[in-house]
C-alpha atoms as one frame of an Amber mdcrd trajectory, in Angstrom:
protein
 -15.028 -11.054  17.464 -16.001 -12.858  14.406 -16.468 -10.419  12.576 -13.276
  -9.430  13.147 -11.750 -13.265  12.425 -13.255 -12.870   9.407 -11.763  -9.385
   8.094  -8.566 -10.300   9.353  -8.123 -14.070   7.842  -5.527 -13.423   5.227
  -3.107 -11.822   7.684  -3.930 -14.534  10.329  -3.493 -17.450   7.259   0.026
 -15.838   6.340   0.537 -15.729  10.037   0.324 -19.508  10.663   2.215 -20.091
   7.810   5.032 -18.055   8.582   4.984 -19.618  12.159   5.440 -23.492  10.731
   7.995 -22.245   8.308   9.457 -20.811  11.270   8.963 -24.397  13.198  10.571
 -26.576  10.350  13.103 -24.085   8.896  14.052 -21.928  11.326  16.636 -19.709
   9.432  14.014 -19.364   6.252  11.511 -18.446   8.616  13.403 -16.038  10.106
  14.536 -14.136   6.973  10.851 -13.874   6.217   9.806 -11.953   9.119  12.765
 -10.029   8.838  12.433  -9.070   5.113   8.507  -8.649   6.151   9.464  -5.993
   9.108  11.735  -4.143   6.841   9.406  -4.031   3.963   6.776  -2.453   6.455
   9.100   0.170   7.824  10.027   1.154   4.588   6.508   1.899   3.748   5.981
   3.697   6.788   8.457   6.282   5.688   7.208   7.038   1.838   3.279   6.431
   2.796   2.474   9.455   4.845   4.493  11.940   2.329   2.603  10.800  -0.319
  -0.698  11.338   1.458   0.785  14.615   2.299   1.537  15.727  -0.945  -2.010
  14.251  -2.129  -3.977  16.466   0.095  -1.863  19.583  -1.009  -2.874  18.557
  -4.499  -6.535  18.525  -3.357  -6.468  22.165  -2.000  -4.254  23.227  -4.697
  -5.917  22.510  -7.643  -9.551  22.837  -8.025 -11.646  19.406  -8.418 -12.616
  20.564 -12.321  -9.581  20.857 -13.401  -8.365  17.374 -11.922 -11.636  16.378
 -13.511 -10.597  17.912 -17.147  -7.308  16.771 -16.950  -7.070  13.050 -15.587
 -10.768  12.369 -15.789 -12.931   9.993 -18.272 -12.177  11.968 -21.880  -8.548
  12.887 -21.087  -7.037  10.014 -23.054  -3.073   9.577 -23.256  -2.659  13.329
 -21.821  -4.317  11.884 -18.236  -2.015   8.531 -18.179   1.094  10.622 -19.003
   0.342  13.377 -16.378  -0.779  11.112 -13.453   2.839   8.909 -14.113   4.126
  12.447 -13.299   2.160  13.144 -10.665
């Protein structure tokens, strides 16, 4: 239980916070937790495409040639092709 207190404390920090915002500014709190919910749906929809279309790319192209490509020595030529990635 503490453990999990402790992993969690940001969230439950911004949590509080939102709450007395909500308590002394009802209208700013609200728009808060409303940008906050659609913010989160939003991500729900693009998140699980992209890892999608990441594990394609790991059985699509072999691990070497990732390596070669985007690894350590590629320089600009890496940057440029994981921006189009």
């Amino acid at each position: 239980m503490i453990s999990t207190i402790k992993r969690y404390r940001v969230f439950f920090i911004v949590l509080l916070c939102v709450g007395f915002l909500t308590i002394f500014n009802r209208t700013v709190g609200i728009k808060a937790v409303t940008i906050s919910v659609k913010s989160f749906f939003e991500m729900l929809f693009v998140i699980p495409p992209v890892f999608v279309l990441l594990g394609l790319l790991d059985v699509w192209v072999p691990r070497e040639s990732m390596i070669k490509y985007m690894g350590e020595g590629s320089g600009i030529k890496g940057i440029l092709l994981s921006l189009f990635i």
